[in-house]
C-alpha positions in Angstrom: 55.3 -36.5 -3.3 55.4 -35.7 -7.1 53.8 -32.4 -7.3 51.7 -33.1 -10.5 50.4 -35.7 -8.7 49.9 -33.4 -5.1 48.1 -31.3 -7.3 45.4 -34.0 -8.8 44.5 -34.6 -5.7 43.5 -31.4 -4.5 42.0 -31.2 -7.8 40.5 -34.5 -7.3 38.9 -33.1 -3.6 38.2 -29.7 -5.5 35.8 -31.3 -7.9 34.5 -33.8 -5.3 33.6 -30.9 -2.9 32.0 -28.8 -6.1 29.7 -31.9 -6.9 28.5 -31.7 -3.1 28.0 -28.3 -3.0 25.9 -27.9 -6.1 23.7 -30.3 -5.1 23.0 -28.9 -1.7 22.0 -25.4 -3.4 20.0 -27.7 -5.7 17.9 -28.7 -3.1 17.0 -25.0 -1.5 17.0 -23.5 -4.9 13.2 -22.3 -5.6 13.9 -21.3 -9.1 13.1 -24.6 -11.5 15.9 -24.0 -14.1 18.5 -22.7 -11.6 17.8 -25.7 -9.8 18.2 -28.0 -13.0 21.5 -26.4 -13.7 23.0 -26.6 -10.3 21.9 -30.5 -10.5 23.3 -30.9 -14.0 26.9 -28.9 -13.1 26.9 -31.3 -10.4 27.1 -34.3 -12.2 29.7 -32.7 -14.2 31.8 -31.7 -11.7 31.5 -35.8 -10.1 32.2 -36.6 -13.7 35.6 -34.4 -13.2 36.3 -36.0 -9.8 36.1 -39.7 -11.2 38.9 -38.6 -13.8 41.0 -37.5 -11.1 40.6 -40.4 -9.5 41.3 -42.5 -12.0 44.4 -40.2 -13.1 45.8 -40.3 -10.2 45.7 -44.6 -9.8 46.8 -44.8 -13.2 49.9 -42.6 -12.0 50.8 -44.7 -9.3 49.3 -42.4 -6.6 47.4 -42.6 -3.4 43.8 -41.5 -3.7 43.1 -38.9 -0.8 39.7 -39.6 1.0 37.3 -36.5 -0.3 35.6 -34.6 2.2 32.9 -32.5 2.2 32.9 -28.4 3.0 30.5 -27.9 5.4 31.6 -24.4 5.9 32.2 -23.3 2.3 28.1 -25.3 2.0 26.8 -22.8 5.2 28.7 -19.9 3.6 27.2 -20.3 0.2 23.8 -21.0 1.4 23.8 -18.1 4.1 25.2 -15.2 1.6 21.8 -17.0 -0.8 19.5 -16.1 2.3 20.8 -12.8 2.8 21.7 -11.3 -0.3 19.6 -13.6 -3.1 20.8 -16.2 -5.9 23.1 -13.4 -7.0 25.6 -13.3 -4.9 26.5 -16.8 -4.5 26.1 -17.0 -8.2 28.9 -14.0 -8.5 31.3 -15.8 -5.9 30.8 -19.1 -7.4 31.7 -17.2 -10.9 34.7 -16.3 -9.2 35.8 -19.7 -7.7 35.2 -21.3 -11.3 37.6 -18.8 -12.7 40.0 -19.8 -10.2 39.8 -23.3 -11.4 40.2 -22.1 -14.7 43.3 -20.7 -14.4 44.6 -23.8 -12.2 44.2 -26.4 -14.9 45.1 -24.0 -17.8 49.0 -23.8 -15.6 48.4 -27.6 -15.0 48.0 -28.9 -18.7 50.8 -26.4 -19.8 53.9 -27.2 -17.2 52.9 -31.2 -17.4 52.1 -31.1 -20.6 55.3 -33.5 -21.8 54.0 -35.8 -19.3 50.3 -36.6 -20.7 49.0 -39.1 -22.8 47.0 -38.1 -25.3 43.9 -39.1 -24.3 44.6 -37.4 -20.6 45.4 -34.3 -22.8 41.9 -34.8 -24.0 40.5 -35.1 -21.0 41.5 -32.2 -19.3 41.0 -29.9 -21.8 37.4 -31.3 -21.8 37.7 -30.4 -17.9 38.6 -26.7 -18.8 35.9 -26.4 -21.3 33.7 -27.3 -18.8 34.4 -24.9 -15.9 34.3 -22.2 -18.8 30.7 -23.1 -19.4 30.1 -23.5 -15.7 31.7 -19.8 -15.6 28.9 -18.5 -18.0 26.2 -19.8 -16.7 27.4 -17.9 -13.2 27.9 -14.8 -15.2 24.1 -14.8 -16.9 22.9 -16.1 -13.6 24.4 -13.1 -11.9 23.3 -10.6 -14.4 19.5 -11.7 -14.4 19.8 -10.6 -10.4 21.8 -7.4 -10.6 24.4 -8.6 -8.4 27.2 -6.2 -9.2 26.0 -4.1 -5.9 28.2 -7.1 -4.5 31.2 -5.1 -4.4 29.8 -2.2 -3.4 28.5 -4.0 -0.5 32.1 -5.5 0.0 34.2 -2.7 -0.8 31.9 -0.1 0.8 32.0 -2.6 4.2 35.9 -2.8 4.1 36.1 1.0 3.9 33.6 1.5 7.0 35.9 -1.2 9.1 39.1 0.1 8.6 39.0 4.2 8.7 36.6 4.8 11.5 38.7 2.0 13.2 41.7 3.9 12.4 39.8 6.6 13.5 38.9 5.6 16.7 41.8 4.4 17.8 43.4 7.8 17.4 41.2 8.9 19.5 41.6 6.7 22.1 45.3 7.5 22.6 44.1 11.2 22.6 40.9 10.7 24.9 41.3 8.0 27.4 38.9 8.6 29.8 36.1 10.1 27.8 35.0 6.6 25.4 31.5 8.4 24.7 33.3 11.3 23.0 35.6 8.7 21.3 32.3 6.6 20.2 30.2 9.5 19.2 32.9 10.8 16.9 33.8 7.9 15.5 30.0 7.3 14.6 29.8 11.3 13.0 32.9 10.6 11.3 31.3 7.0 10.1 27.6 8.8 9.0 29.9 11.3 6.6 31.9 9.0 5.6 28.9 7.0 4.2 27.2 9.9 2.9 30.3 10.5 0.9 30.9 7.1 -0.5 27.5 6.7 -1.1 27.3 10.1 -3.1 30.6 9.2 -4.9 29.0 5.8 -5.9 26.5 7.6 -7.4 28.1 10.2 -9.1 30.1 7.6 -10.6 27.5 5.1 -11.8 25.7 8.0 -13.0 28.7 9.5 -14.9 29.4 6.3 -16.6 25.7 5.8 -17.6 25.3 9.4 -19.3 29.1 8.7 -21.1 27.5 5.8 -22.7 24.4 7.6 -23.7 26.5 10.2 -25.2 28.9 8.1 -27.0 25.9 5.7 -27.9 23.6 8.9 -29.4 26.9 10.0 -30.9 27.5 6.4 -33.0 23.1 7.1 -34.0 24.3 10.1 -35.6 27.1 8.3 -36.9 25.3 5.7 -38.5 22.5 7.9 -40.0 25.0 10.3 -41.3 28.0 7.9 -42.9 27.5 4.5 -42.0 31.1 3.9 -43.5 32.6 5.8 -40.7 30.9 3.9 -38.5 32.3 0.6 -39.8 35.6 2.2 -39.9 35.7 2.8 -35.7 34.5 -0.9 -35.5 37.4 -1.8 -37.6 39.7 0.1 -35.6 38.2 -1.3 -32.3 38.8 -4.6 -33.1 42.0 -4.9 -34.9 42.9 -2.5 -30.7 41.7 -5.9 -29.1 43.9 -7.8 -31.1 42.1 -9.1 -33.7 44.0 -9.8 -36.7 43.5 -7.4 -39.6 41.9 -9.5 -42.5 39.9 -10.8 -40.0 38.8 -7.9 -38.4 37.8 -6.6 -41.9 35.8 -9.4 -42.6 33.9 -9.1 -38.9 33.4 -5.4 -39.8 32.1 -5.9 -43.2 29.6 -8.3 -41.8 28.3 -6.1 -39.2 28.3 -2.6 -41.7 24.5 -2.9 -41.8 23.6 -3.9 -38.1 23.8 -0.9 -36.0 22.8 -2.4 -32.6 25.4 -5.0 -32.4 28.0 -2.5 -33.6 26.7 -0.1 -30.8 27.0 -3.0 -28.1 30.9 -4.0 -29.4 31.9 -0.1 -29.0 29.8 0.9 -26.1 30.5 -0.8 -22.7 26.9 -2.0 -21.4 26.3 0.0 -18.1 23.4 -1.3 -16.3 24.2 -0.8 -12.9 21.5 1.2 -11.1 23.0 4.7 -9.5 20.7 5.0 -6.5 21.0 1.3 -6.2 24.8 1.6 -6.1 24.7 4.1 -3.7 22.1 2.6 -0.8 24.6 -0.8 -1.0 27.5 1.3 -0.5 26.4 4.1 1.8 24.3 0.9 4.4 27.1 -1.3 4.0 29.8 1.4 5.4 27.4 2.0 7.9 27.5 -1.6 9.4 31.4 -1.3 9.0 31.1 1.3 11.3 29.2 0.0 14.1 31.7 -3.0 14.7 34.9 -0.7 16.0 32.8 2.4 17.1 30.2 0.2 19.5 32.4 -0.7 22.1 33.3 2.5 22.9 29.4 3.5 23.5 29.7 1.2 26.4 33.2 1.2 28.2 33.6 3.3 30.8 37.6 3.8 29.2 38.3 4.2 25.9 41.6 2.0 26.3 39.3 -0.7 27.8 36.8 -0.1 24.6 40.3 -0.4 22.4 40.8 -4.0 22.6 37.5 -5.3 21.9 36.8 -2.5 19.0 39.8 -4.0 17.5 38.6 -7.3 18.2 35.2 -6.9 16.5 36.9 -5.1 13.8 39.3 -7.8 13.4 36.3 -10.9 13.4 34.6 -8.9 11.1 37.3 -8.6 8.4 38.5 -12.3 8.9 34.3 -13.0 8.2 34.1 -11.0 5.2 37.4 -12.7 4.1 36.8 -16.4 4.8 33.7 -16.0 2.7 35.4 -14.4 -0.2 37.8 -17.0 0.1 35.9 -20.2 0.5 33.7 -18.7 -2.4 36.2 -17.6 -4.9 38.9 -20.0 -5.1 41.6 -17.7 -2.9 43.8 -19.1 0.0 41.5 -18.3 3.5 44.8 -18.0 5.2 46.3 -15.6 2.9 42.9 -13.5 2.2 42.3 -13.4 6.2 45.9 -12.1 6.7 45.7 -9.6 4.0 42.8 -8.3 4.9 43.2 -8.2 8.9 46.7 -7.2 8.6 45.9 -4.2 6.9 43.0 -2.8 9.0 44.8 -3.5 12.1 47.8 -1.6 11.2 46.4 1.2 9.7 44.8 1.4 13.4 47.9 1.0 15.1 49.3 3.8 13.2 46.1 5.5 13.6 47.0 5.5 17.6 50.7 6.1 17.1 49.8 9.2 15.8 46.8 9.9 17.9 49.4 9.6 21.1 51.9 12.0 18.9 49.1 14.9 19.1 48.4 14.4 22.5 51.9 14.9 23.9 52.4 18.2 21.1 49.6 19.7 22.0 48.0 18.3 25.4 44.8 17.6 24.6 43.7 15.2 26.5 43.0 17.4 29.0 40.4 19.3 27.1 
């Protein structure tokens, strides 16, 4: 099959699928103009779907039969239960993006191959997922959802090293699981200790940079407001903006010291102790997946196989929502992510078998 046309259609079952899924978080959405939004973007994105449709007939192609994503609906709406409208807003922020970027390569390889008005068309399309995008991006930012990838990232970590961990262990205690489990689980506790003080340390950091650099530009401003406009001037024309035009921007904005402040100074509202409890909790439930098993077994190499298996079914989970939520392949996400946390474990137990036979301690 053509592949401009292979890839209408899964644009085509993309925006059908969208349509579906806003309206279903339309219906358990609580929040009146949330809900009005998620209704309206789901007329737009059946609006984008019929154009597909249409593109793809007028092109000579077969229409595919759409089908709905019951998974990607459960996933959405199960990540809203648990974490709040945040979340899902920030992964459905994501997945818009990801369309973004899909018909932005679209319109520019087939662009020879458009009429006109289908130029139009899509570019009305992109406009659209951009203002989809912002409305996920002030919808996440009323709910403080950038704790998500703390929660993600701190999860991850938890998974992997005391996995690694534990399966050291195992090749260098076989017949003692309990020593295996409870070390694994002391190891896990400082380990989330640490990443939860490192989350706050860093949040915190950034925070008391800007308040520096923000009481710095106060001074700034009281003391030679020219300056001032000159470090905007220089800002801008660093982002790329063309000189005359940057000139003009900065000579507009000499006299308004707040919106100067907030162009200069990265905003930083992530809470520290916030930042920390979603890290430090969400390494400790990495933990308990690979380090439970071996609590219970009466062998560690009987607890080894299903640690890794929990471990394992727990990445592919965290994964497969990422992926279903953001637009990224759920093969390729779930193979990434397994893939690495299983073979930093088998190297983990390469090594652990390497100490035992240097230095014997099994025995001990």
């Amino acid at each position: 099959m053509d592949e401009m046309l292979k890839l209408a259609r899964e644009f085509y079952k993309d925006e059908y699928a969208d349509s579906v899924l806003y309206a279903q978080l339309a219906k358990m959405e609580k929040d009146e103009e949330i809900k009005r939004e998620f209704l309206r973007l789901s007329n737009i994105e059946s609006k984008h779907a019929k154009f597909w449709h249409d593109f793809i007939v007028m092109h000579g192609g077969e229409v595919p039969k759409p089908s709905i994503r019951r998974l990607t609906i459960w996933s959405t709406k199960l990540l809203r239960k648990l974490l709040g409208p945040g979340s899902s807003a920030s992964l459905l922020e994501m997945g818009e993006n990801s369309a973004i970027q899909k018909y932005f390569k679209y319109l520019t390889t087939y662009a020879d191959r458009f009429s006109e008005e289908e130029m139009r068309k899509i570019r009305e399309v992109i406009l659209d997922e951009l203002e989809h995008e912002k409305f996920f991006y002030e919808s996440k930012q009323r709910f403080h959802v950038e704790n998500i990838r703390d929660l993600v990232l701190g999860m991850n970590d938890g998974l992997v090293e005391i996995l690694g961990a534990v399966t050291g262990l195992s090749a260098v205690y076989p017949h003692n699981p309990q020593l295996v489990g409870i070390s694994g689980l002391i190891v896990g506790v400082a380990g989330a200790l640490s990443m939860a003080i490192g989350s706050f340390i860093s949040v915190r950091s950034q925070r008391q940079v800007n308040e520096s650099i923000r009481d710095r530009m106060e001074v700034l401003f009281r003391v030679s407001p020219e300056r001032a406009k000159e470090e905007l001037l220089d800002k801008l024309i660093e982002g790329g903006m063309p000189e005359e035009v940057a000139m003009e921007v900065a000579e507009e904005l000499a006299n308004n010291s707040d919106t100067i402040m907030k162009l200069l100074i990265p905003e930083a509202d992530e809470n520290e102790v916030r930042a920390a409890l979603y890290t430090g909790f969400a390494y400790l439930l990495g933990v308990a997946f690979p380090v439970t098993p071996y609590l219970l077994a009466s062998s560690s190499l009987t607890a080894l196989p299903f640690s890794i298996l929990f471990a394992g079914s727990a990445l592919a989970v965290v994964a497969t929502l990422i992926s279903l939520l953001s637009g990224i392949s759920i093969r390729k996400k779930v193979a990434e992510m397994v893939a690495t946390g299983l073979g930093a474990a088998f190297l983990s137990y390469l090594f652990g078998r390497l100490m035992e036979a240097l230095f014997n301690v099994s025995a001990l």
